[in-house]
N, C-alpha and C positions, 0 to 999 in steps of 0.2 A: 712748619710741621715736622720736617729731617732733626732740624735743631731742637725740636720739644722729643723728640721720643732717641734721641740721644741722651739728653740730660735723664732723661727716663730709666733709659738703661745702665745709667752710669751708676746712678741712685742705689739701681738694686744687683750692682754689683759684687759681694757676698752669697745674697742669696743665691744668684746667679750661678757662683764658684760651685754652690754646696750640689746645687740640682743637678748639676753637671755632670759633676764625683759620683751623683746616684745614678745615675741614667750611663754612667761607663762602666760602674759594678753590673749594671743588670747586662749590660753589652758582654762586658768579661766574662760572666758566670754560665755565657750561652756556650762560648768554649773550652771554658777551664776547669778541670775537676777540683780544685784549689781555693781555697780562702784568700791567701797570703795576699794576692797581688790584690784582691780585691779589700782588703783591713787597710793596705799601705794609700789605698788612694782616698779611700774615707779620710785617714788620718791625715794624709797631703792635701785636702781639701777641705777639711776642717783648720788645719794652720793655715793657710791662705786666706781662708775669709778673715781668719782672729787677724791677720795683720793688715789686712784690708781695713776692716772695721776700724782698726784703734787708729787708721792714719784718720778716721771721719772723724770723729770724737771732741777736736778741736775747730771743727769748723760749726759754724750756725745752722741751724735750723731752715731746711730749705724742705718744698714740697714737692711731689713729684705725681705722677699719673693722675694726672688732674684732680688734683688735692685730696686726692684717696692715700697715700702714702708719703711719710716722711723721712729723713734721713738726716744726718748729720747730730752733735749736741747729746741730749739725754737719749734721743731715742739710740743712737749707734752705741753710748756706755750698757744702754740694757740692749743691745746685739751680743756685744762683747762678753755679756755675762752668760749669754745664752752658750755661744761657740768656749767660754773656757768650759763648764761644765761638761759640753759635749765632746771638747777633746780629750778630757781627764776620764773620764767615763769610756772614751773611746781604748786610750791605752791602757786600760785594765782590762777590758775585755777581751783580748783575744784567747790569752792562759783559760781566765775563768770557763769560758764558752767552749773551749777543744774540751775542757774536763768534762763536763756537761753533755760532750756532745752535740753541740749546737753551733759551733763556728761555722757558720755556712755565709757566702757572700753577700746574700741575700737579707740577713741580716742590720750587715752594715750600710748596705743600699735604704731600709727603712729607717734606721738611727738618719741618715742623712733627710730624707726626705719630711723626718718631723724635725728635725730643726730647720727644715726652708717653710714648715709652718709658722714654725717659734718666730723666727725673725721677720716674718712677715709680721706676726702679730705686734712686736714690739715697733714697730715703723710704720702702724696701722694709723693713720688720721680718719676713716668709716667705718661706719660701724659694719659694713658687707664685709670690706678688707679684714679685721678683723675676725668674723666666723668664717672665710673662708681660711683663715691660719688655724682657725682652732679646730675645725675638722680635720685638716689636711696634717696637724700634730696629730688630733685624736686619734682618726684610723689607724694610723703607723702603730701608737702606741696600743693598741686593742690586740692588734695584732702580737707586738713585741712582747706583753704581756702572757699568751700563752702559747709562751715560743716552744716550750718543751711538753709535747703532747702526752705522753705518759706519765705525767705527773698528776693527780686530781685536784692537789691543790692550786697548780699552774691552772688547768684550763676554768676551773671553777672563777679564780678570781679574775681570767678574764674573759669571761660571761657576764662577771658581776660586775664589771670596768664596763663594759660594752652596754650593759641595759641599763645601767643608770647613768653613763656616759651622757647615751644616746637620750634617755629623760632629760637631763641638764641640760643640753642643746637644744630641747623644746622649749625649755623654759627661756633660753638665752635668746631665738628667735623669735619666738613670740613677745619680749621684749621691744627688738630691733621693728619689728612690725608696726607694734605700740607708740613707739617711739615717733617711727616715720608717720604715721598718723597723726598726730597732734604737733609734728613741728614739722614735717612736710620736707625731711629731710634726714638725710644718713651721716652725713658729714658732721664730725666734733665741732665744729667751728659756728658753722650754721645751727645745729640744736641750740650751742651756749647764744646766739643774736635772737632764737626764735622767741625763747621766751616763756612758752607758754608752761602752765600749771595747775592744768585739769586735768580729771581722774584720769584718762587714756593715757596721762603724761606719766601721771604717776607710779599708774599701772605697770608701763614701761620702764620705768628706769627702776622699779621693784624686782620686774624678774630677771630683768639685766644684771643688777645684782645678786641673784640667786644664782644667776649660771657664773658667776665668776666666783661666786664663794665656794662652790662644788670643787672645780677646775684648782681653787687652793685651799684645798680640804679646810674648810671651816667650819665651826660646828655651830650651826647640829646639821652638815652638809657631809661629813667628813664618814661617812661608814664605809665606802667604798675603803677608803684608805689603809688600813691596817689587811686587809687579806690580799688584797691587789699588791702592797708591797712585798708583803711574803710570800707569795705565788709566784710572781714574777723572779727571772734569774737575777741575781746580786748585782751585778751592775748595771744591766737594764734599770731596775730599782732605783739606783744611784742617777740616772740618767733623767726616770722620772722628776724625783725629787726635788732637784737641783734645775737640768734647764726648763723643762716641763710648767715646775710651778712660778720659776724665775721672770718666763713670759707670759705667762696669766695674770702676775704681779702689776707686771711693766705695762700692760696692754689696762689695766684696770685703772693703773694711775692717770692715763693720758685721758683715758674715757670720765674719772670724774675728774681732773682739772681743766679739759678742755671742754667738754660741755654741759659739766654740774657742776660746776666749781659754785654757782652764785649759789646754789640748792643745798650745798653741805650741810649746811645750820640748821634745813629740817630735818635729815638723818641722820645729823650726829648721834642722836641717842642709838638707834638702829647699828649704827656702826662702832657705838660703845661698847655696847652688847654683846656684840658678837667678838669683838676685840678680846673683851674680858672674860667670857666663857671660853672662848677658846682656846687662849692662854690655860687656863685654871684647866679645864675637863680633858688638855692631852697631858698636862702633867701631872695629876691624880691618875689617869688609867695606866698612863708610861710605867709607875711605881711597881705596878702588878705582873707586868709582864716576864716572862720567864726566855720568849723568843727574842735574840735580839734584833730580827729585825723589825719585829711587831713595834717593839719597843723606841728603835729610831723612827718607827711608821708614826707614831703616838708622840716622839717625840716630834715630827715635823709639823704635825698638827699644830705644838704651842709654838712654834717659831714662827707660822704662820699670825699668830696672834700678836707677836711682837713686830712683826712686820709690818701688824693692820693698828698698830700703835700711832706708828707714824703718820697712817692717812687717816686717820681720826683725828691727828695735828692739823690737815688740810692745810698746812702751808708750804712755801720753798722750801724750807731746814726740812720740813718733814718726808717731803718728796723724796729731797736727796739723801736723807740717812735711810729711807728703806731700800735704795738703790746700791748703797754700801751693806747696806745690811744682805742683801741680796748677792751681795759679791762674797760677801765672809760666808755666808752660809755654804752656798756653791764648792769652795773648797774644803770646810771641815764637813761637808758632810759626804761630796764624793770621796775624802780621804779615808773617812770613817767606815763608809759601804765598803771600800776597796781593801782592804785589811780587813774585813768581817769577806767577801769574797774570796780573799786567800785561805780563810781557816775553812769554808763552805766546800769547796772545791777536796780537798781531802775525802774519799768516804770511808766510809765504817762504822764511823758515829754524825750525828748533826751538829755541827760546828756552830747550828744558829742558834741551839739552845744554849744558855748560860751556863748549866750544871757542866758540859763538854766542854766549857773554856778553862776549866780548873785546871791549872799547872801551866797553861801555855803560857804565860809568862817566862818562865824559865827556858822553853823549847826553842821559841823563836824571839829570844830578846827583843830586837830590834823592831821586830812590823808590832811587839805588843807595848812595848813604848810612845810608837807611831800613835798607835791607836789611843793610847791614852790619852797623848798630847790632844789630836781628834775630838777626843771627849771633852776633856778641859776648855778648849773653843768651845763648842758646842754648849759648855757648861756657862759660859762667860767669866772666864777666870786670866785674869791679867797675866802675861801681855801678849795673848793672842787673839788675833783677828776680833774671836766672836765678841770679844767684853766690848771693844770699842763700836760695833755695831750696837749691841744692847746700848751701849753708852749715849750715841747716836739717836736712836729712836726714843727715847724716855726724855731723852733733851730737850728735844723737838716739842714732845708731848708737855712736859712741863714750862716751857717756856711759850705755851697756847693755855696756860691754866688748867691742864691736865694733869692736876698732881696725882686724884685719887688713879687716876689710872695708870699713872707712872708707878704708884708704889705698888698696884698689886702685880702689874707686870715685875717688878724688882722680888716680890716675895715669890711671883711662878716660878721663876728664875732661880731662887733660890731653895726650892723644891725641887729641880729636876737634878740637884747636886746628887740625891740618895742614888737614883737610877743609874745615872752615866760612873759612879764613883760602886757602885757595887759590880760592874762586870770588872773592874781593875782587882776589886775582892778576890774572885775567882779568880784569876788570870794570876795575882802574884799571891793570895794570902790563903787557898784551897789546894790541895796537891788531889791528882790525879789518882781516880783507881785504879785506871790502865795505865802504859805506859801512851805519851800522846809524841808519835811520829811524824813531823811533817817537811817535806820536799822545801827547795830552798828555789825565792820567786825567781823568773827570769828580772834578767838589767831593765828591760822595760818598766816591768810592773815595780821596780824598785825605786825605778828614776823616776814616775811617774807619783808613787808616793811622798819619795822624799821633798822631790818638788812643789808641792802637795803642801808639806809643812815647812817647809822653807816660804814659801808665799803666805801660809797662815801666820810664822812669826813674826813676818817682815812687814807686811799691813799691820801687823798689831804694834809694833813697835814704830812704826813710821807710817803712821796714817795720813799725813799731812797732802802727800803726795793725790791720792784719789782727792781726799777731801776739798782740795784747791781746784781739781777738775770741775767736783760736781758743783764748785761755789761760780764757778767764770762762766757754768750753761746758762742762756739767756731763759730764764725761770717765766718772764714775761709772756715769753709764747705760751707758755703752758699752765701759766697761773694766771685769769685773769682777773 
């Protein structure tokens, strides 16, 4: 029994790190009037899980709390995806948040304690384990979301986070209930032996699906999403985004290969569907936006689509190219928020609208380059990161006979060039009415960027390296 709840503890050691780092902010903040000390242990405890994690990564797939949680193999690479997001997100924030006003320790204390949901959820083998990660994310984020109370459009969007959160996890539960009912069991493993495939069943793994399509804005799930990004401060945003929807991904993958894996063939069309509107309906609205960060909000929407490319492959290659795709996004798109947070944080004018980025190219050379680059991933434009993720999931797609789906994924794709290639418009080909003055980042938020794209060119150009990780995970366990 000593020796079972050691191995136990071993397992969920990350998590362990992170809740730790939050539970010392809240100790620290009782008597320090100070951020500082409390941001540095966030950040020290967010790097110690990331190098925790990545020693798992090569090891196999082993269970742990009596086959409620997993560790080692795919589930620690989607750990790993969760904690870089959140430490990239974490080093941008401090700057951002003192401008705002909102560096408070406390903060960082709830940044920590939804990613000890994230990573639960990604190492989730039950379907309990799992809603218990996705509340224990959600509230943090509910919260994070209308962090700055004098704002209307902050508290508005999360109100509207919070009541159709809070709907989504009816539906997600009532699922789970569903589910236990007709196969007399919570556990992935056990649903995929039970078998069964009556209405309660189907019922169930219906609205299971509905709450996880919410959680990664999928449409027609996806309304929350554009206010709630803009409401929320810029790298909270970035935070969502990235490990928020990264472990909603991960946790959704394990749940239909592990215990729907045989059932795919009757939802393929269901999951075609929603694949291909969702792609198409965030890159038609992305076009119109005038805010940019509505506009990445819209944009996340169709990446979301490209993502769900690959589990409509429903197989190995497809698994692991949205796990990559999942890692490239993470970084061009906290890089992208964090360089739209530098211009944000300036006041006078709103930096998040588009007409206000006219000139800055000129101003601040360097982070408006950054951001290009940002965008160009983001666009799938060789040879960063993002083209070899797209590359990746349309592979996957076509090499399952999913051509039609491949190409209209390849045409969304080459509609969201207009979007992300007209703020570059403004930024280098529009000059300013005013004169546009802006303060120069601290080293952190610099290194933090430039590392940022240094890791986007570097997967893009030498992919091989992830690529061979996610080819040596024993796919077995999780594809049956």
């Amino acid at each position: 029994m000593e020796q079972n709840l050691l191995v136990d503890l071993q397992s969920f050691i990350p998590a362990t790190i992170i809740a730790l780092g939050g539970l010392a902010i809240l100790m620290n903040q009782v008597w320090s009037k100070t951020s500082t000390v409390s941001y540095w242990i966030s950040v020290a405890s967010v790097f110690a899980a990331l190098v925790k994690i990545m020693f798992e990564i090569g090891m196999p797939v082993q269970s742990a709390f009596s086959d409620m949680y997993m560790y080692g193999g795919a589930h620690a690479f989607g750990g790993m995806i969760v904690l870089v997001g959140t430490f990239f997100s974490l080093l941008l924030s401090k700057d951002y948040l003192k401008s705002i006003g909102q560096d408070k320790g406390e903060v960082y204390a709830l940044i920590l304690f939804a990613t000890l949901g994230m990573l639960t959820m990604t190492g989730a083998s039950d379907l309990v384990t799992i809603f218990i990660g996705l509340e224990t994310m959600s509230v943090c984020l509910y919260v994070l979301t209308g962090l700055v109370r004098d704002s209307k459009i902050g508290v508005e969007a999360s109100l509207k986070y919070f009541l159709l959160g809070a709907f989504s996890t009816g539906f997600l539960l009532y699922g789970i209930a569903l589910v236990y009912g007709s196969t007399g069991s919570t556990n992935l493993a056990e649903i995929a032996t039970a078998g069964s495939s009556g209405l309660i069943y189907w019922g169930g793994l219906s609205l299971l699906l509905v709450g996880f399509f919410f959680k990664i804005s999928a449409v027609p799930f996806h309304m929350w999403t554009p206010d709630v990004y803009q409401g929320a401060p810029t790298t909270i945003t970035a935070f969502m985004a990235t490990a928020s929807k990264s472990a909603t991904f991960i946790a959704m993958i394990f749940v239909l290969s592990n215990a729907f894996q045989v059932q795919l063939g009757r939802i393929h069309e269901a999951l075609f569907v929603i694949a291909v509107i969702t792609m198409v309906f965030g890159n038609i609205i992305a076009i119109v936006q005038d805010n940019v960060k509505r506009m990445l909000a819209y944009s996340s929407i169709a990446h979301a689509g490209y993502a769900l490319v690959g589990i409509v492959a429903g197989t190995a290659e497809g698994y692991s190219a949205v796990l990559f795709y999942l890692f490239a996004y993470t970084l061009m798109n906290v890089g992208a928020f964090g360089v739209i947070a530098f211009y944000e944080k300036h006041t006078g004018k709103d930096y998040t609208n588009i007409e206000n980025l006219a000139g800055a190219g000129y101003t601040q050379p360097i982070l408006a380059v950054l951001l290009s680059l940002f965008l160009f991933s983001l666009m799938g434009i060789p040879p960063m990161v993002g083209f070899i993720g797209k590359y990746k999931v349309f592979a996957a797609a076509i090499n399952q006979g999913e051509i039609t789906l491949a190409i209209i994924g390849v045409l969304a794709s080459a509609a969201s060039a207009y979007y992300y290639l007209r703020v570059m418009v403004y930024m280098y080909f529009k000059s300013s009415k005013e004169g546009i003055e802006f303060t120069s980042p601290s080293f952190v938020y610099q290194f933090a960027l430039i590392l940022l794209l240094l890791l986007t060119l570097y997967f893009g150009i030498m992919p091989t390296e992830i690529s061979k990780v996610l080819e040596s995970f024993s796919w077995s366990t999780i594809v049956n």
